[in-house]
C-alpha positions as CSV (number, residue, x, y, z in Angstrom):
1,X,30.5,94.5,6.1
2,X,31.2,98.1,4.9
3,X,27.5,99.4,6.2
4,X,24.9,98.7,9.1
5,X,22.2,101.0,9.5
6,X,21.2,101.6,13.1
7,X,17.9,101.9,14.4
8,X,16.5,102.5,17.9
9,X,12.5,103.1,18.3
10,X,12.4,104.2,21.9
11,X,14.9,106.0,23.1
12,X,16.0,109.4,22.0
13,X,19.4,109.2,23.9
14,X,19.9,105.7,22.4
15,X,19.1,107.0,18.6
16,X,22.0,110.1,19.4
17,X,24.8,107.5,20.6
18,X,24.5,104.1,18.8
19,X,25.6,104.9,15.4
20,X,28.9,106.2,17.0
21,X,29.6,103.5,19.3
22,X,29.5,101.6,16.5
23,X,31.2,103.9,14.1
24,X,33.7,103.9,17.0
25,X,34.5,100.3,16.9
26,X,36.3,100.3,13.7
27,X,39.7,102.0,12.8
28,X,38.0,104.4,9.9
29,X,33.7,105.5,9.6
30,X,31.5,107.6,8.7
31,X,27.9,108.8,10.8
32,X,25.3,109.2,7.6
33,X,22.4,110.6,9.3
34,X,19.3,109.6,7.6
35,X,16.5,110.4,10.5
36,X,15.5,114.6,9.9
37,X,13.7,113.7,13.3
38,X,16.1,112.5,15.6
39,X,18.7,114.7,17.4
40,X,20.5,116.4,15.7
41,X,24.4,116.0,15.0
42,X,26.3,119.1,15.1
43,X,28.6,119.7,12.1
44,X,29.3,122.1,9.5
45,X,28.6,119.4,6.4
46,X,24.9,117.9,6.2
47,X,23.4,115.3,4.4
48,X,21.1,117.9,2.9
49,X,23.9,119.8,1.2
50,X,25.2,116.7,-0.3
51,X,21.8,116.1,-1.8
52,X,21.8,119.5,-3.3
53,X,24.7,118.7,-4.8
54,X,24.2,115.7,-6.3
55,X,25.8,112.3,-6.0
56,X,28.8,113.2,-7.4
57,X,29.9,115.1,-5.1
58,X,29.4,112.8,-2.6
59,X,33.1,111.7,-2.8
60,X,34.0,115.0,-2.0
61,X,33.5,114.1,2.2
62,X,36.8,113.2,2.8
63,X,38.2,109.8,4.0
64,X,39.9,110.3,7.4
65,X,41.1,107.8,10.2
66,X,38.5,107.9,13.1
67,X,34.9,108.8,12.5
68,X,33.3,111.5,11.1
69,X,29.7,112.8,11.2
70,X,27.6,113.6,8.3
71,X,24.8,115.3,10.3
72,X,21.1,115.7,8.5
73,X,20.2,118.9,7.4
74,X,16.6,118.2,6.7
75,X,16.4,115.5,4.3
76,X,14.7,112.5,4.6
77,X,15.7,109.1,3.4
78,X,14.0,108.9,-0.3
79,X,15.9,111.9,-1.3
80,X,19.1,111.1,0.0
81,X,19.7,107.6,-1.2
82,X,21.6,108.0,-4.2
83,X,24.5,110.1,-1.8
84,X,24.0,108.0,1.1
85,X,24.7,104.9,-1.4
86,X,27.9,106.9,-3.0
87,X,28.9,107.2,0.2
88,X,28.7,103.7,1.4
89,X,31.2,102.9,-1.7
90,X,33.9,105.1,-0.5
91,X,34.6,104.8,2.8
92,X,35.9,101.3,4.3
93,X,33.2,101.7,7.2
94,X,29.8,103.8,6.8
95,X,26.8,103.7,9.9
96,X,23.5,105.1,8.5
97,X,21.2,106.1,11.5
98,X,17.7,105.4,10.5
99,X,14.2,106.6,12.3
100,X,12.2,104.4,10.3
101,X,14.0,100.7,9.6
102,X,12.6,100.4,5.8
103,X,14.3,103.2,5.2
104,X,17.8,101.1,4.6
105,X,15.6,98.6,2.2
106,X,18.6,97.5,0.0
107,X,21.2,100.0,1.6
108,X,22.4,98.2,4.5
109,X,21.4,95.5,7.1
110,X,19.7,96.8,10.0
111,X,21.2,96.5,13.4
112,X,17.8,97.6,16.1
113,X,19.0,98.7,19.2
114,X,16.8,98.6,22.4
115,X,17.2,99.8,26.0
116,X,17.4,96.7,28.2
117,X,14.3,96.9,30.5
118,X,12.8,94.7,33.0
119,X,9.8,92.9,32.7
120,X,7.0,94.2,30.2
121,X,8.6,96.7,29.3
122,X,11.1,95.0,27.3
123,X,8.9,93.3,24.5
124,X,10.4,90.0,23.3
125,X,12.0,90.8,20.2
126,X,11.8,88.4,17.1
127,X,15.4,89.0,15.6
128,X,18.6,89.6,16.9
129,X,19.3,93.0,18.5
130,X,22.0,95.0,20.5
131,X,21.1,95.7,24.0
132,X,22.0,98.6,26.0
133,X,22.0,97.8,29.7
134,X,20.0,100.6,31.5
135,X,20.2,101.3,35.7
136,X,17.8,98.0,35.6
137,X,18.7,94.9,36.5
138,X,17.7,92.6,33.3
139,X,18.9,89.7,31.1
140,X,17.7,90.1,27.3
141,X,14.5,89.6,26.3
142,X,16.5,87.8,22.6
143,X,19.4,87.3,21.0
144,X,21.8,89.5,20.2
145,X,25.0,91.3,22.3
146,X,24.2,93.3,25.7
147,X,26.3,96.4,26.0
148,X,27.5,98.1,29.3
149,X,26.0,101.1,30.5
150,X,28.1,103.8,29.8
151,X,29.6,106.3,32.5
152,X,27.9,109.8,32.6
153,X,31.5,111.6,31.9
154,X,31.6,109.5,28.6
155,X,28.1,109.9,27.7
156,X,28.9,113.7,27.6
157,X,32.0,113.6,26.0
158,X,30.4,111.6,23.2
159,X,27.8,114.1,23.0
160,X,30.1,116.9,22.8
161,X,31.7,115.6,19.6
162,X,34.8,113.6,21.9
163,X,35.4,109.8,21.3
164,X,37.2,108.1,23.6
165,X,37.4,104.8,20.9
166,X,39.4,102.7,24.6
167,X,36.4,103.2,26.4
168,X,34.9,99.4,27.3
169,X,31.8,100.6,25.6
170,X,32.9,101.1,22.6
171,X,34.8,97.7,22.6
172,X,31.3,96.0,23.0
173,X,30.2,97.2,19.9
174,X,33.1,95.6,17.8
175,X,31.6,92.4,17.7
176,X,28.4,93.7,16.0
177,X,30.1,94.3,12.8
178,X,30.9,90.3,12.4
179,X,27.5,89.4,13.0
180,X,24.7,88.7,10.5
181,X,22.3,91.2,10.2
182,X,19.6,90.7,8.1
C-alpha cells in the first residue's frame, strides 16, 4: 500500500509521533502533513509552499532512502489535495497525518491511532485501530496491533528530527502496512 493516512483524536503527543513510526517502518517515506492544527513539524519545505506552487511541482520533493518530513505551513486539507495526491504517486511509501479522518476521503485508507487506556476511558472502538500502550495497565478495547510504549530518550530523539528506524517501536509499526484499512 503506497499510502495510509494517520489519525489520532486525543492525544497531541500521539498525533506528533505516529506518522513517523510508521513512516519509519518502511525502507523509503514521506510525512505529508495535512492537520494546520496539530504540532507542528519543523522543516524548511511546507506543504503550503507546494500548494503555492502548484501540483507540478510537487515532484520536485526529492525521493530519498529513509523518511522525510513535509511539514504544514498553514494549509488545510481541501487546498492541498491535488499535491498531496502527486505526492502519493512518487514516492514508494507516503503517511498523510490527518486532524479530521474525512479529510483522506479517496486519498488513502485511514489507520486511527488511540492511547491504550483503562477502563472508560478507552471507548470501544468499531474498526480496527493501532494502540499505543500508555504507563496503564490495559488490553485493547478492539482489534487492531498494540504498540510498546516508547522510552523517554527515544521519544525525544524522534521529536528532535532523529530516527532510530532499530528501535522495537518502530518494528511494531511494520505490520500495519500489510493490514487492511478501510
Amino acid at each position: 500500500m503506497p499510502a495510509l493516512a494517520v489519525w489520532t483524536a486525543f492525544d497531541g503527543l500521539l498525533s506528533a509521533i505516529a506518522p513517523l513510526g510508521l513512516a519509519a517502518a518502511v525502507e523509503t517515506a514521506l510525512v505529508v502533513d495535512l492537520d494546520p492544527a496539530g504540532p507542528p513539524y519543523p522543516g524548511q519545505a511546507s506543504l503550503a509552499d507546494l500548494v503555492a506552487e502548484g501540483p507540478r511541482r510537487a515532484d520536485l520533493v526529492p525521493v530519498k532512502n529513509g523518511v522525510a518530513v513535509l511539514r504544514n505551513g498553514g494549509v488545510d486539507g481541501t487546498e492541498a489535495r491535488e499535491v498531496v495526491e502527486a505526492l502519493i504517486t512518487g514516492w514508494p511509501h507516503v503517511v498523510v497525518r490527518i486532524g479530521d479522518a474525512t479529510i483522506a476521503e479517496g486519498l488513502a485508507p485511514v489507520v486511527p491511532v488511540r492511547p491504550l487506556l483503562p477502563g472508560l476511558l478507552a471507548p470501544r472502538a468499531e474498526t480496527q485501530c493501532v494502540y499505543q500502550r500508555t504507563g496503564f495497565a490495559a488490553n485493547p478495547p478492539g482489534p487492531g496491533p498494540v504498540l510498546p510504549r516508547p522510552r523517554p530518550a527515544f521519544l525525544a530523539s524522534l521529536l528532535n528530527g532523529i530516527i532510530a528506524r532499530r528501535s522495537r517501536w518502530v518494528a511494531a509499526w511494520r505490520p500495519v502496512w500489510r493490514l487492511p484499512w478501510l
